[in-house]
LODOLO-54193 format. One record per residue: residue in three letters; x, y, z of N, C-alpha, C, O in turn. Coordinates in steps of 0.05 Angstrom, whole numbers, padded with zeros to 5 digits, always signed. Layout:
BEGIN
alaXYZXYZXYZXYZ...
This chain:
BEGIN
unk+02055+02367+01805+02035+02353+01820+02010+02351+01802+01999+02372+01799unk+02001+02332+01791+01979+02325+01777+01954+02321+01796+01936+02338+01798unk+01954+02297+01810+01931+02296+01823+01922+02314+01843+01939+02327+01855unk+01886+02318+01850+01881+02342+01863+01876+02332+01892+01857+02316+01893unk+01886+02336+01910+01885+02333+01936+01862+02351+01953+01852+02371+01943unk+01859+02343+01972+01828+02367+01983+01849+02380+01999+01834+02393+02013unk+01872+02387+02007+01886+02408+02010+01895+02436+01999+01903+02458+02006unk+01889+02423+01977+01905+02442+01945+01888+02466+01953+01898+02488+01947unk+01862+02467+01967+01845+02498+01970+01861+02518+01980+01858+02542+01975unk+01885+02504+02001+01902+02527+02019+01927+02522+02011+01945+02530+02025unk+01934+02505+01981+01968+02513+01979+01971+02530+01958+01956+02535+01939unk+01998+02542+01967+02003+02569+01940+02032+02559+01932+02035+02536+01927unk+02049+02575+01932+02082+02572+01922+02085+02599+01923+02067+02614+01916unk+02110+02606+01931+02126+02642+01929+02136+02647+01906+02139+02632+01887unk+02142+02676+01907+02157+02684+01876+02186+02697+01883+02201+02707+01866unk+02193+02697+01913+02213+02708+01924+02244+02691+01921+02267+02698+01921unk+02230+02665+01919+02254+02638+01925+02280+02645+01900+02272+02652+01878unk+02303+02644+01904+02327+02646+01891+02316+02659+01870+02304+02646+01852unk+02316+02689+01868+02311+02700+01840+02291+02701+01826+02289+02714+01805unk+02273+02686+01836+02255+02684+01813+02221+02699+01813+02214+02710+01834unk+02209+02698+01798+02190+02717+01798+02169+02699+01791+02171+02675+01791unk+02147+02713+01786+02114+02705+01784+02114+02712+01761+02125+02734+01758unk+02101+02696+01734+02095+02712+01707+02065+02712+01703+02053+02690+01700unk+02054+02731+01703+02031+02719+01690+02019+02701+01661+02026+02708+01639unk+02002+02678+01665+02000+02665+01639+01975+02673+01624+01973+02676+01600unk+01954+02676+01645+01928+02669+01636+01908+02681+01649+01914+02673+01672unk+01886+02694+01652+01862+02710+01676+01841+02687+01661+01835+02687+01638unk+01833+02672+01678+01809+02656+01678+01787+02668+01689+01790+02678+01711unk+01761+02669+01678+01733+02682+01691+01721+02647+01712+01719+02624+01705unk+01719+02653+01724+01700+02632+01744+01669+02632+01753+01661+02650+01768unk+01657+02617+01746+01621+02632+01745+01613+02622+01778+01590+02625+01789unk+01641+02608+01793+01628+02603+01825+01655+02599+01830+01672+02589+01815unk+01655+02608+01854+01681+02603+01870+01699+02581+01870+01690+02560+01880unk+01723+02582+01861+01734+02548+01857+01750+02542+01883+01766+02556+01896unk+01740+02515+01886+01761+02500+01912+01781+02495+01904+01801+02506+01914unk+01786+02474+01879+01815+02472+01876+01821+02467+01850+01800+02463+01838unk+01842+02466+01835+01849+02465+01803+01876+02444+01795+01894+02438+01810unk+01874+02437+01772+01894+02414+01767+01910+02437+01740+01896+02457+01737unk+01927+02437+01729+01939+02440+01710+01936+02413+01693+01939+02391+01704unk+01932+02416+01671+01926+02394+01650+01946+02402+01620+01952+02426+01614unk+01952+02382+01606+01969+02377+01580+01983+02404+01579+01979+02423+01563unk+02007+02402+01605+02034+02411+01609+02016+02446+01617+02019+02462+01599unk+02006+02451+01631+01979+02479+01629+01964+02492+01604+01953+02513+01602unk+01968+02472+01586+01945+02479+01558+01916+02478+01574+01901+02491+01560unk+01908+02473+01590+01892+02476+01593+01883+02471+01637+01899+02455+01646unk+01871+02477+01650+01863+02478+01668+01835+02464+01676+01816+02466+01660unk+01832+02453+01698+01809+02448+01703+01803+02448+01729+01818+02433+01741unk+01782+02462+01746+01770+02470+01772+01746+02455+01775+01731+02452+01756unk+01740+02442+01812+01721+02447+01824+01714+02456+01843+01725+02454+01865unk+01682+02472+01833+01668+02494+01834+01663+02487+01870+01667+02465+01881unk+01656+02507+01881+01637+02516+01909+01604+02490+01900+01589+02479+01917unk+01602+02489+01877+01581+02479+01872+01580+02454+01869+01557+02444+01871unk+01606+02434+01862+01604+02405+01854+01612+02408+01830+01622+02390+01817unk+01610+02423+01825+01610+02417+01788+01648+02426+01769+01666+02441+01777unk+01647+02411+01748+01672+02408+01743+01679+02430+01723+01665+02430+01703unk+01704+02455+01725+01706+02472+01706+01726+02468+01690+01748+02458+01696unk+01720+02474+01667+01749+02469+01639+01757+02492+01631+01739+02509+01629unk+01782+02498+01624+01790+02528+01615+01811+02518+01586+01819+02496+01577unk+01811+02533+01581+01836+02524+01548+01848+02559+01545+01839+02575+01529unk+01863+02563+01558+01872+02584+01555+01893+02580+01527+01907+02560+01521unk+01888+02611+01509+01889+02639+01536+01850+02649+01539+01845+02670+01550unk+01825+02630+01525+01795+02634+01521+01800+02636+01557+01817+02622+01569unk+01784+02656+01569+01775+02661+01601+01747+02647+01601+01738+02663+01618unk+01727+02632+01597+01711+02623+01591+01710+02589+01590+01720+02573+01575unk+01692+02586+01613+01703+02549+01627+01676+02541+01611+01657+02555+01607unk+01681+02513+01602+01664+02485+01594+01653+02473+01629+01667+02460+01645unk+01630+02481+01632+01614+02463+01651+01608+02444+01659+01584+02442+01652unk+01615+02423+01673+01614+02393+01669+01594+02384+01696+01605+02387+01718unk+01578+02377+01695+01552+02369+01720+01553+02345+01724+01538+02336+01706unk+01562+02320+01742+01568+02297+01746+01540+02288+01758+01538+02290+01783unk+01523+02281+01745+01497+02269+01758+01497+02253+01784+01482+02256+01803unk+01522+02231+01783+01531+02218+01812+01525+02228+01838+01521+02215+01859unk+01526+02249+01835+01538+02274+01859+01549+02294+01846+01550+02297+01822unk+01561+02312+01868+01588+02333+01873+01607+02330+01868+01603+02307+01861unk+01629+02332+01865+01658+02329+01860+01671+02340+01879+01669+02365+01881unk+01686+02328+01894+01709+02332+01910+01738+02335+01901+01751+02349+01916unk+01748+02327+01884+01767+02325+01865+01771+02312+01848+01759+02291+01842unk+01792+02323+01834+01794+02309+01805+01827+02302+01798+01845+02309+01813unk+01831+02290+01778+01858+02289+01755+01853+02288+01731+01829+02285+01723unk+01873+02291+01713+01870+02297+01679+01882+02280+01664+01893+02267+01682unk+01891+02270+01641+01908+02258+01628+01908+02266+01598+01899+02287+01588unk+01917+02248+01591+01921+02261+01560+01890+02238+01548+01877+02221+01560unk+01889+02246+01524+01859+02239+01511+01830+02246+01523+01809+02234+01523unk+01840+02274+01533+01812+02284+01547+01801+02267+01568+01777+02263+01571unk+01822+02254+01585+01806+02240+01609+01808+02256+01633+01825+02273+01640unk+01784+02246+01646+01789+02261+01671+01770+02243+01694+01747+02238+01688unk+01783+02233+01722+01777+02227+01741+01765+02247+01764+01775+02268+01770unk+01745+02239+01774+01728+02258+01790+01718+02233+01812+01705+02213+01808unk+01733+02245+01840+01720+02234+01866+01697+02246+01871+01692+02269+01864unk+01682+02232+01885+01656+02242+01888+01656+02254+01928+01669+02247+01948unk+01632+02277+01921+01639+02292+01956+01630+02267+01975+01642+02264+01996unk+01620+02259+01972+01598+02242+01989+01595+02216+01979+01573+02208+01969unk+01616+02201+01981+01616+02175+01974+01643+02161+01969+01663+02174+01976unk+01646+02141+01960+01668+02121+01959+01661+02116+01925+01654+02093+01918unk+01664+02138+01906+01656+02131+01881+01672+02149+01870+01674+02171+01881unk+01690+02144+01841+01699+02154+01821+01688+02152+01799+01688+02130+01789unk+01678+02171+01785+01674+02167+01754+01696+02172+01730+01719+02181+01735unk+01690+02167+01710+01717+02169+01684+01700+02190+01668+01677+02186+01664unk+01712+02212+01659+01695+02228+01650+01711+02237+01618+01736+02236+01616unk+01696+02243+01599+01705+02252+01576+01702+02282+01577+01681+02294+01573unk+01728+02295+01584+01740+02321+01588+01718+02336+01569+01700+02350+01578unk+01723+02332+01542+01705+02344+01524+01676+02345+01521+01660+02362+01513unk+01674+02321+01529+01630+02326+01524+01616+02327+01557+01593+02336+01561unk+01634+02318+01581+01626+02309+01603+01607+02283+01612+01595+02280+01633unk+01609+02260+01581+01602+02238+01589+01612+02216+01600+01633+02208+01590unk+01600+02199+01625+01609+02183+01643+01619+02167+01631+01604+02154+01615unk+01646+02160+01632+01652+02135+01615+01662+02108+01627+01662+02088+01612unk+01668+02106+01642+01667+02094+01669+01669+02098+01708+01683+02114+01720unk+01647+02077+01722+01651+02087+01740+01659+02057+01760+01651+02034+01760unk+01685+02076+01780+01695+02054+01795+01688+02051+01835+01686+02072+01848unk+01687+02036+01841+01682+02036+01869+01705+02021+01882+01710+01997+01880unk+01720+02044+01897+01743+02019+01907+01721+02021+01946+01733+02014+01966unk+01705+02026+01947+01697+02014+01965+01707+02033+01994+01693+02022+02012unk+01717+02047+02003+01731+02051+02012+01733+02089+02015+01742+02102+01996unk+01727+02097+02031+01734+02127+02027+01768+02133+02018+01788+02124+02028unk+01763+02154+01992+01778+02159+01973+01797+02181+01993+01786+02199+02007unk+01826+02177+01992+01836+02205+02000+01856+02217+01979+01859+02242+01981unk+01868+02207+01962+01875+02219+01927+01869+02201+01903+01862+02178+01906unk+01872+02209+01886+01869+02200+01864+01890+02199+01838+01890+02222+01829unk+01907+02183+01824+01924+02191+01806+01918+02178+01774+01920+02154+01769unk+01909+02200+01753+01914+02176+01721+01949+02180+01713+01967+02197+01713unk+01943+02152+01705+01973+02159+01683+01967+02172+01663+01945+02177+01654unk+01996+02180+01653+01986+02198+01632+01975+02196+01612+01960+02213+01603unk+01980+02179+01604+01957+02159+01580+01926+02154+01590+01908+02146+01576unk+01924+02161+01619+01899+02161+01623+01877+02134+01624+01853+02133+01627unk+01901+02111+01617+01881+02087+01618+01881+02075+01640+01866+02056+01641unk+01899+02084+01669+01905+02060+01690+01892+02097+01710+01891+02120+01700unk+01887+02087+01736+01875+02098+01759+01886+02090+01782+01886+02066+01787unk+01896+02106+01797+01911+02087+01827+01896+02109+01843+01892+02133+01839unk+01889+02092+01865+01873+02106+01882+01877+02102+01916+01873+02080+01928unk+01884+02124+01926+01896+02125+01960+01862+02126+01979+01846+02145+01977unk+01857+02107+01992+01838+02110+02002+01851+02103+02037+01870+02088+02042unk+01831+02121+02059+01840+02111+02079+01835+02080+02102+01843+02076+02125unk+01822+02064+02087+01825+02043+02096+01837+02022+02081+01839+02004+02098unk+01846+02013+02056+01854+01996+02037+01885+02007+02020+01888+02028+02007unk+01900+01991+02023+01927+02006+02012+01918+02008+01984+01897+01995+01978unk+01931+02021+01968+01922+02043+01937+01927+02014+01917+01943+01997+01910unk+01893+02026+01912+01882+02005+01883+01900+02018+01857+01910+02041+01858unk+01901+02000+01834+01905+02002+01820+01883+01993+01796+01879+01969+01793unk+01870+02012+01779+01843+02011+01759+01845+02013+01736+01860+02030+01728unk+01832+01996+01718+01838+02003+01692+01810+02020+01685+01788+02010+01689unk+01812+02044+01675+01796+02057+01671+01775+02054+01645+01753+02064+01638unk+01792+02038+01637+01773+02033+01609+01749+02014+01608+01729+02018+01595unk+01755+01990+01628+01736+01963+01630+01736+01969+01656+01730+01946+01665unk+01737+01986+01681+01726+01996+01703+01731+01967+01734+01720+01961+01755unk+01756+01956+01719+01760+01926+01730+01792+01934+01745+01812+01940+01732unk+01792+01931+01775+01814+01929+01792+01836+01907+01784+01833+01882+01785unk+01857+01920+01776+01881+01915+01766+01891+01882+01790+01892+01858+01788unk+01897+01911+01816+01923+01904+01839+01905+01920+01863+01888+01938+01864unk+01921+01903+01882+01916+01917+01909+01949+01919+01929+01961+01899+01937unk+01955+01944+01931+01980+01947+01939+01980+01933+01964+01962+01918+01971unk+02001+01939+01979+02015+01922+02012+02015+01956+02025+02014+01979+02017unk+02018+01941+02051+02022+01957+02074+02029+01944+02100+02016+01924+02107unk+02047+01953+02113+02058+01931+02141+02022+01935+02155+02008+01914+02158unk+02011+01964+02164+01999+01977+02175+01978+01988+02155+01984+01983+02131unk+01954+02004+02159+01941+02026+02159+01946+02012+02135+01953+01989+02130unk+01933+02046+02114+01929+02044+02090+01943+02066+02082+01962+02072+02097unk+01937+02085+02057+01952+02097+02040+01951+02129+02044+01930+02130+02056unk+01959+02152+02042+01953+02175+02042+01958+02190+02015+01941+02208+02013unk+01975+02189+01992+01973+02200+01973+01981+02174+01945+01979+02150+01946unk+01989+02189+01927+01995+02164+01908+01996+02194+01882+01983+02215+01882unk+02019+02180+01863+02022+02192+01841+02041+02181+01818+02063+02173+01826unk+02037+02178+01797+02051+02163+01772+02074+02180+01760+02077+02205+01758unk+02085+02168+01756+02111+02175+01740+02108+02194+01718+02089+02189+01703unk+02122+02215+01711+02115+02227+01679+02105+02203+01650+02087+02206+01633unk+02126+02179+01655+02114+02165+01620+02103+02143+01637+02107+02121+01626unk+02088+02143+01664+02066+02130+01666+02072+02100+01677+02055+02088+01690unk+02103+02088+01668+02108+02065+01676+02115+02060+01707+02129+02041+01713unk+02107+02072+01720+02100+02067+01752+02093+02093+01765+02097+02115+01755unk+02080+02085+01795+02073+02094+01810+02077+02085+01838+02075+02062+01847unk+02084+02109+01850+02092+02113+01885+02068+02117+01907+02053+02136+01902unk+02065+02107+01925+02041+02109+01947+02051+02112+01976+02055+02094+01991unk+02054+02133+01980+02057+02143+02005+02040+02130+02028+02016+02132+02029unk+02048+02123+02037+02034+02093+02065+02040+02103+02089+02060+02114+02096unk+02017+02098+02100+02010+02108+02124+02037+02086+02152+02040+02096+02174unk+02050+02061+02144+02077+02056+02156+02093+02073+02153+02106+02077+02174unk+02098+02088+02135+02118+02105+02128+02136+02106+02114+02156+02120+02114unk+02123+02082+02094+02140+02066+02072+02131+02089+02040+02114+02104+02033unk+02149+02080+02032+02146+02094+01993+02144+02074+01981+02165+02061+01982unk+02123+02064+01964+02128+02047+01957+02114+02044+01931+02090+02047+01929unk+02136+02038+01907+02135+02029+01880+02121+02009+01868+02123+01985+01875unk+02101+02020+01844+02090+01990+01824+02099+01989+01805+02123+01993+01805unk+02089+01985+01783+02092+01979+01753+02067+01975+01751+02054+01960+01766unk+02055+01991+01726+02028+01981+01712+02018+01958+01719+01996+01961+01728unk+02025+01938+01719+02005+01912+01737+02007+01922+01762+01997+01903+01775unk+02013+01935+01775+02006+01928+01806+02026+01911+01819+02021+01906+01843unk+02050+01901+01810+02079+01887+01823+02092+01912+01830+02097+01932+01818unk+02096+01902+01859+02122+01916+01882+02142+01916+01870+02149+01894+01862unk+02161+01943+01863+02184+01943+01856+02202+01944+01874+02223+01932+01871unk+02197+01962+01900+02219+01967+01923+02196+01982+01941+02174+01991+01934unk+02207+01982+01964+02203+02003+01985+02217+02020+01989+02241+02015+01987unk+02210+02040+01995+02239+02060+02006+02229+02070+02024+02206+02077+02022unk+02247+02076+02057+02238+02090+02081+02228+02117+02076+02242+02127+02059unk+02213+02129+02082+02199+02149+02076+02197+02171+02102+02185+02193+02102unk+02214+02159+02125+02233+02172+02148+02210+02162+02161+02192+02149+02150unk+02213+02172+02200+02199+02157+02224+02175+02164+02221+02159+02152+02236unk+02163+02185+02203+02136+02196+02208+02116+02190+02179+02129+02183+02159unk+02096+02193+02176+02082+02189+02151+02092+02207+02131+02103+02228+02138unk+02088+02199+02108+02092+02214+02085+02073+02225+02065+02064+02210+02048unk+02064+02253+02066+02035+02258+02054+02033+02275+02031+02012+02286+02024unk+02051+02278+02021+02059+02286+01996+02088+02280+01981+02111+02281+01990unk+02079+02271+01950+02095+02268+01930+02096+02285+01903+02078+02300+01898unk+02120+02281+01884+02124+02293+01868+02142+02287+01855+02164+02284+01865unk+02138+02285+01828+02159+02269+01808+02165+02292+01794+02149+02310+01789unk+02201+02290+01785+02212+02307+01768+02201+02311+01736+02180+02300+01730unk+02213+02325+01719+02187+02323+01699+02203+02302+01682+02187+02288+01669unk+02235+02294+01677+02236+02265+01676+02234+02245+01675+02241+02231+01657unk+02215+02238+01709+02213+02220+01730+02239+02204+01731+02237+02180+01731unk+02257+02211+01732+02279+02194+01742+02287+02206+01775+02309+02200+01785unk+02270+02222+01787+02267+02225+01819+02237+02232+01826+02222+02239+01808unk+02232+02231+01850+02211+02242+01866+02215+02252+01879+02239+02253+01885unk+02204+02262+01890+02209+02282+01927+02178+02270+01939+02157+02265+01927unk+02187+02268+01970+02167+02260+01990+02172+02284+02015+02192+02299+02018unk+02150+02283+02028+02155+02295+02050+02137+02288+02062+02123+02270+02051unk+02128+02301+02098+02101+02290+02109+02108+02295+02132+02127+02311+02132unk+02099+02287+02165+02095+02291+02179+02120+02304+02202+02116+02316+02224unk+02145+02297+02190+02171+02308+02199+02179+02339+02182+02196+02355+02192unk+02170+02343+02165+02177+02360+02149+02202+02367+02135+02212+02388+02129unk+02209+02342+02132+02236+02343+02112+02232+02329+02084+02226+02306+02083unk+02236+02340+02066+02238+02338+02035+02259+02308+02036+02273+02300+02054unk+02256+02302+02023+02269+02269+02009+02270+02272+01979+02250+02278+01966unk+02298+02266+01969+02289+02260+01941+02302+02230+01936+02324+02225+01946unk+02289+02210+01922+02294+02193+01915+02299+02188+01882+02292+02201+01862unk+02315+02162+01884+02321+02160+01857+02293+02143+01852+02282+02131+01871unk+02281+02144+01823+02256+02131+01814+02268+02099+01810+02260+02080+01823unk+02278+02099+01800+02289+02073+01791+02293+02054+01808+02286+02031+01802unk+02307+02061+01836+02324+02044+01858+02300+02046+01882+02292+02028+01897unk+02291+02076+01878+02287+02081+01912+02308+02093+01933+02304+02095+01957unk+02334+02102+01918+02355+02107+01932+02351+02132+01951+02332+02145+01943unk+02360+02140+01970+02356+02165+01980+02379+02176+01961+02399+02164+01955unk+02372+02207+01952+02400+02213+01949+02396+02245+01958+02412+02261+01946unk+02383+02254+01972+02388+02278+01989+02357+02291+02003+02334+02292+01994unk+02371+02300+02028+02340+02305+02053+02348+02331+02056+02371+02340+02056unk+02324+02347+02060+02331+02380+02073+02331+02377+02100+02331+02356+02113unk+02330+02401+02106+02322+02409+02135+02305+02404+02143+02290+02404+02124unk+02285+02393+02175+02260+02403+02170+02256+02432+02176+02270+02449+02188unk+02224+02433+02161+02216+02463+02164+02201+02465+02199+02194+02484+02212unk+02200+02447+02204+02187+02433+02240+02161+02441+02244+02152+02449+02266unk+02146+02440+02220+02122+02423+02220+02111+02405+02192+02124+02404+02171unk+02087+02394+02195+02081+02373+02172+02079+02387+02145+02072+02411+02143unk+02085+02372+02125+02093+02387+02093+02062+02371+02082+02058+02347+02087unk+02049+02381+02071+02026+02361+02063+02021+02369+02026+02003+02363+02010unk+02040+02382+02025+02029+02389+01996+02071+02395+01984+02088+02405+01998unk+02076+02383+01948+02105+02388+01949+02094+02389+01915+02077+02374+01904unk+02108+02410+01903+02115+02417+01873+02148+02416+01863+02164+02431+01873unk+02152+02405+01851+02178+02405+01844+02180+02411+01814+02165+02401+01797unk+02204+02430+01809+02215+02443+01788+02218+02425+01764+02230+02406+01771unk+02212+02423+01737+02208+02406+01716+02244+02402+01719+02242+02378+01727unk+02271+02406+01720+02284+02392+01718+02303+02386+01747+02328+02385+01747unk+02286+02383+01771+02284+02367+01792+02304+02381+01815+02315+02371+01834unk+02305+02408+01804+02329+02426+01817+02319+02428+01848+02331+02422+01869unk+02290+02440+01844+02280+02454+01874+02256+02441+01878+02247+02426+01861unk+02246+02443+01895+02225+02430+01907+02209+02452+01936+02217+02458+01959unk+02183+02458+01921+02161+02480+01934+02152+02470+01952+02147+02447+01947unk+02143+02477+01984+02137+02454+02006+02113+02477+02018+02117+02501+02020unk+02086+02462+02025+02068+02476+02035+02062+02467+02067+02048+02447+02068unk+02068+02476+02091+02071+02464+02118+02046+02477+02130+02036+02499+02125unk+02036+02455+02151+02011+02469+02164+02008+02462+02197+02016+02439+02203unk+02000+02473+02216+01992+02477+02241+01999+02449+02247+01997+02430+02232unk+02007+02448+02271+02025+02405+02282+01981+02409+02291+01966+02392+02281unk+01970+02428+02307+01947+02421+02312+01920+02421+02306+01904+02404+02314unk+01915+02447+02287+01889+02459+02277+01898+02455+02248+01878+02462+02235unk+01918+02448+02232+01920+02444+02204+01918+02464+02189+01920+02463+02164unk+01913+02496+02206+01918+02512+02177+01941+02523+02163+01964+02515+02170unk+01939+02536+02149+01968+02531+02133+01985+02556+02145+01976+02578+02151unk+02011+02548+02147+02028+02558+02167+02060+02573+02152+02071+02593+02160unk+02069+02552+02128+02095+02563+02118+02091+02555+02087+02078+02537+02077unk+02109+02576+02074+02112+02574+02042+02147+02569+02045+02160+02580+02062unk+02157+02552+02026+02180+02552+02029+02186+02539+01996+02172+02524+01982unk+02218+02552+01987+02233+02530+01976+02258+02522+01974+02276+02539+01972unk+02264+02491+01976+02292+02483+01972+02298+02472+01946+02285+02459+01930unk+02334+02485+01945+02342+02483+01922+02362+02464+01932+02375+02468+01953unk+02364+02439+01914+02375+02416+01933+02400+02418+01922+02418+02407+01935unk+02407+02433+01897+02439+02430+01892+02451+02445+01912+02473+02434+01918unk+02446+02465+01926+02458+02486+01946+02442+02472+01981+02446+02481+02003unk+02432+02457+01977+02411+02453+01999+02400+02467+02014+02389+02458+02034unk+02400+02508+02005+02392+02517+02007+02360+02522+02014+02345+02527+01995unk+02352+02522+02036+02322+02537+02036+02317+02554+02045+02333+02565+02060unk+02286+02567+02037+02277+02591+02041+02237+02599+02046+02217+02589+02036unk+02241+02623+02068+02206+02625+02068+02197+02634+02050+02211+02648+02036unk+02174+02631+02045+02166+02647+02025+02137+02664+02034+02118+02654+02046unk+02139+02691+02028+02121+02714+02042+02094+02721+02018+02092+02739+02002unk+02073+02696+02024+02059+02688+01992+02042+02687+02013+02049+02676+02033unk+02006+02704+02010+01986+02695+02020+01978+02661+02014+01978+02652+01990unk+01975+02650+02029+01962+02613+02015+01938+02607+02008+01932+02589+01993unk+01919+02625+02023+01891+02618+02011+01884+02632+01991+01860+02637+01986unk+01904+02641+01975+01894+02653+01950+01894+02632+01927+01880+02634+01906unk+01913+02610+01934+01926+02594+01920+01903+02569+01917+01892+02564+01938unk+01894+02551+01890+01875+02531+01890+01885+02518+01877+01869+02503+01865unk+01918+02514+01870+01928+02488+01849+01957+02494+01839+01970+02515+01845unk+01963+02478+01828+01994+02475+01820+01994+02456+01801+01976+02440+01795unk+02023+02460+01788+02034+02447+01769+02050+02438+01756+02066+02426+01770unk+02058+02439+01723+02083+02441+01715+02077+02445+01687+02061+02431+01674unk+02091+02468+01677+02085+02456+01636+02108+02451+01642+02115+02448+01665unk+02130+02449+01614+02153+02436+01600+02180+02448+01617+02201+02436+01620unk+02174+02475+01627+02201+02487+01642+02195+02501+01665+02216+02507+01677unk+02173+02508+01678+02164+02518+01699+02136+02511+01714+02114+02504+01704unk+02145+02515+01748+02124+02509+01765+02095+02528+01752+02102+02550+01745unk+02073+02525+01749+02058+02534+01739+02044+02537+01774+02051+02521+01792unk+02024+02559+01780+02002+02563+01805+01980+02582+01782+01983+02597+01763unk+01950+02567+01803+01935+02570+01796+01916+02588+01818+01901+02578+01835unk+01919+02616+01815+01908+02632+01847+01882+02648+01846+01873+02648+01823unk+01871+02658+01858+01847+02670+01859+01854+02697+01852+01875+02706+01862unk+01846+02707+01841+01847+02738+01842+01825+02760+01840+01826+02784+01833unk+01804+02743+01848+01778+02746+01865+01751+02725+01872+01755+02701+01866unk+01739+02727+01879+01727+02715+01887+01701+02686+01870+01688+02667+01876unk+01713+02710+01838+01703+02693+01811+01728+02695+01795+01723+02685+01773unk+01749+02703+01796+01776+02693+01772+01794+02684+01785+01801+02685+01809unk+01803+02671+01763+01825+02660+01777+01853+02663+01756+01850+02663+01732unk+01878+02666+01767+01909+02670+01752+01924+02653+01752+01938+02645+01771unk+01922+02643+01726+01957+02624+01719+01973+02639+01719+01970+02661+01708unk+01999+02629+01733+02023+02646+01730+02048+02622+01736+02048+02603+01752unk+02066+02629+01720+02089+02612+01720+02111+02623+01735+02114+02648+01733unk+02134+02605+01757+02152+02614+01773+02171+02610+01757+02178+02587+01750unk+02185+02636+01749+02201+02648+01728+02229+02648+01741+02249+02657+01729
């Protein structure tokens, strides 16, 4: 999962699921409490925002963050890409800036107009697709700060959105309940049913020749990238999945479920779709402020007090 969702504060992942364990990677120092964290260039590096607005950089294994102060505002969330880019929603507004990872200068800023609810760069970092809740998900070129595409929707507008590993498309989870595919311009490739209820989290294999969806039914979906095909659903867990990590070679898939009424976070689980096996997982969640993937493992990014924070890989 690349892009940072304002959920990511309450999801974690278990170390219990089929065998596997927690490794530690990294003890990061934090100079203010972090809401939530992205994993960046495969977890070479990390980046958090602060209790404060402000944007943190880590380059492990240095414990010691690069400070980034967005004059715009606050920061609500962010994403990363390769060439030191980085996208930052703003707390209090309908505004994205383009930021240079390394110096923290603005390098472009976009307005899709619209309150923001995710944000995704490709990995190349030059295109921006953006889930807002009234306008189905823009598509931006980050460089000349000029709207590509504007996606479809039967209904409503968008709830998440995320790009492929090599960047040549992106999926937008729609508030119909559709999945639905672009290509770098902004052309519809397919729809795929996304089952009777919304779909509010995605996740591409490391691949991308599948995704996984889930959302308001709480059943995992994996689709083929290419087609849109279904080619296998779990159980549900019987309540909403709002947050999903999936294993770099597309085995298992991490599901974070929360309250049908008050939204706090309720189950850790994972399914391993060759066995269709699932399982709880007995993991505090508010320790948890991010997720990821390097080259062979789910990477989590957790608190381990109230100023550090721990990379650790699911081994």
């Amino acid at each position: 999962m690349r892009a940072l969702a304002k959920w990511l504060g309450i999801f974690c992942l278990g170390a219990a699921a089929f065998g596997q364990s927690l490794h530690p990677e990294a003890k990061l120092d934090a100079p203010v409490p972090i809401r939530a964290a992205v994993t960046c260039k495969a977890g070479a590096e990390i980046v958090g925002v602060g209790e404060d607005g402000a944007i943190y950089a880590w380059t492990p294994p240095a414990s010691t963050p690069r400070k980034m102060s967005v004059a715009d505002g606050p920061v609500s969330e962010i994403d990363c890409a390769e060439g030191d880019t980085l996208a930052a929603g703003l707390r209090h507004g309908k505004k994205v800036v383009i930021l240079d990872a390394r110096s923290g200068e603005v390098r472009q800023r976009i307005n899709p107009q619209a309150p923001i609810q995710y944000l995704a760069l490709s990995p190349d970092g030059g295109l921006l697709a953006i889930a807002t809740s009234l306008l189905p998900t823009q598509l931006w070129n980050t460089r000349t700060g000029t709207r590509i595409a504007t996606g479809v929707t039967n209904v409503g507008a968008a709830w998440t959105t995320a790009f492929s590993p090599t960047g040549e498309m992106y999926i937008a989870a729609d508030e119909d309940t559709n999945l639905r595919a672009y290509d770098r311009n902004g052309n519809l490739l397919y729809a795929a049913d996304g089952g009777m209820l919304e779909p509010f989290a995605l996740a591409f294999s490391g691949n991308g020749k599948q995704f996984a969806a889930a959302g308001a039914d709480g059943v995992i979906r994996i689709f083929d990238s290419g087609s849109g095909k279904l080619m296998a659903s779990s159980t549900s867990v019987g309540h909403p999945i709002f947050a999903l990590a999936m294993s770099p070679d597309g085995q298992q898939v991490a599901s974070f479920s929360v309250d049908d009424f008050r939204l706090d976070p309720l189950g850790l689980g994972v399914w391993d779709v060759r066995s269709n096996d699932s399982k709880p997982l007995a993991v505090e969640a508010k320790s948890c402020v991010g997720m990821g993937a390097s080259k062979s493992h789910v990477l989590l990014v957790t608190k381990g007090g109230e100023k550090t924070l721990q990379v650790s890989s699911l081994q």
